[in-house]
Every structure is written in C-alpha cells, then in structure tokens.
N, C-alpha and C positions, 0 to 999 in steps of 0.2 A: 473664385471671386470673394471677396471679401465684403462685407456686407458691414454699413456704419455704426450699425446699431449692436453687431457683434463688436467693433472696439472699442466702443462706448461702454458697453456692457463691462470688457475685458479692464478697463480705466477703472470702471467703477471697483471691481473686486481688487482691484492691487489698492485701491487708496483704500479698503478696508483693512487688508495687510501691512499698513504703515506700524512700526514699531514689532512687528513679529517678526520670525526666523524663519527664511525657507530656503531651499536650495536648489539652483539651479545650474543645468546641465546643457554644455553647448557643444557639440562639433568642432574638434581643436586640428580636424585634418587628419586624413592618414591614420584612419579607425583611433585615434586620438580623443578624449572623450575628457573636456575639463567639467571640474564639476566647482561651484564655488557656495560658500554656504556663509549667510549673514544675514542681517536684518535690514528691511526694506525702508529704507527713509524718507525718500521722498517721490512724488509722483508727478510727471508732468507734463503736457500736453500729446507729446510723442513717447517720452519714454521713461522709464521711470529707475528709482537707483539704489543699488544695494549695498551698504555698509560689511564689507569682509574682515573679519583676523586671521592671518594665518599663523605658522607653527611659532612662526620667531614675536608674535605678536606687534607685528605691523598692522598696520590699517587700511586697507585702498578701498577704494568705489571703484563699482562697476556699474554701468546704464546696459540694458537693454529696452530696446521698443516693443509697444504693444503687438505690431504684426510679427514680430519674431517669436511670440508665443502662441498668436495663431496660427499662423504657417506649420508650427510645432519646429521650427530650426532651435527653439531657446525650451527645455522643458522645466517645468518648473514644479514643487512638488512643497507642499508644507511643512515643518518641522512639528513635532505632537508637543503637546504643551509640556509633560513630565522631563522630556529634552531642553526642554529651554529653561526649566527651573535648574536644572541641575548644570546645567552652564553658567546660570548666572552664580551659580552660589560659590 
C-alpha cells in the first residue's frame, strides 16, 4: 500500500530534478528493457515529464507517474553532473 506522504515525498524530489538529466528504465515486455535518458521538465500533479534526444536528434516526451516509481515498474537513476557537462558542450 502506498502511503500519501510517500508520493508527496516522491513529487517533491522529481520537482528538485527539473532541468537535470536522468535515466529511466521501463519494462518494454518480453525481458525487453527500454531505457530513455533526458532531462526532466516539468512536474505535475500525477506525473511528471521527460525531454528525450535520440540518435537522429529528434526530440519526444515521455511522462511517467509517480506511483510507477514507487511500485519500482519505472526505475529511475541520476546522471552525475561531469556527464551532463560534457553533453552539453
């Protein structure tokens, strides 16, 4: 059971990570394992959204919700700061 003050809690840390890089990793099926890796934009009641580039330098969003990181169905993991400089440069 899920407890409010655990996604309260989980709200609050993702809207600290607004404008950082972190990567997350979902269940794509069929031991299938997507992993998508961007910077966290915006934050919002239920679920919050992540800025992607991939290879071709496209752009999408992707939302996941907070219980999907509690449950642990969505993992999610920080990028270290010397990573994120060197992407930006």
């Amino acid at each position: 059971m899920i407890i409010s003050s655990d996604l309260e809690m989980c709200k609050a840390k993702f809207e600290e990570l607004i404008g950082k890089r972190i990567v997350c990793k979902t269940n794509g099926g069929r031991k299938r394992i997507i992993t998508y890796i961007g910077t966290v934009e915006h934050c919002y009641p239920n679920v919050f959204t992540i800025l992607c580039k991939n290879e071709e330098g496209k752009q999408s969003i992707v939302s996941f919700s907070y219980i999907d990181v509690l449950t642990r169905t969505v993992r999610v993991g920080i990028m270290p700061e010397k990573s994120q400089e060197e992407v930006a440069v």
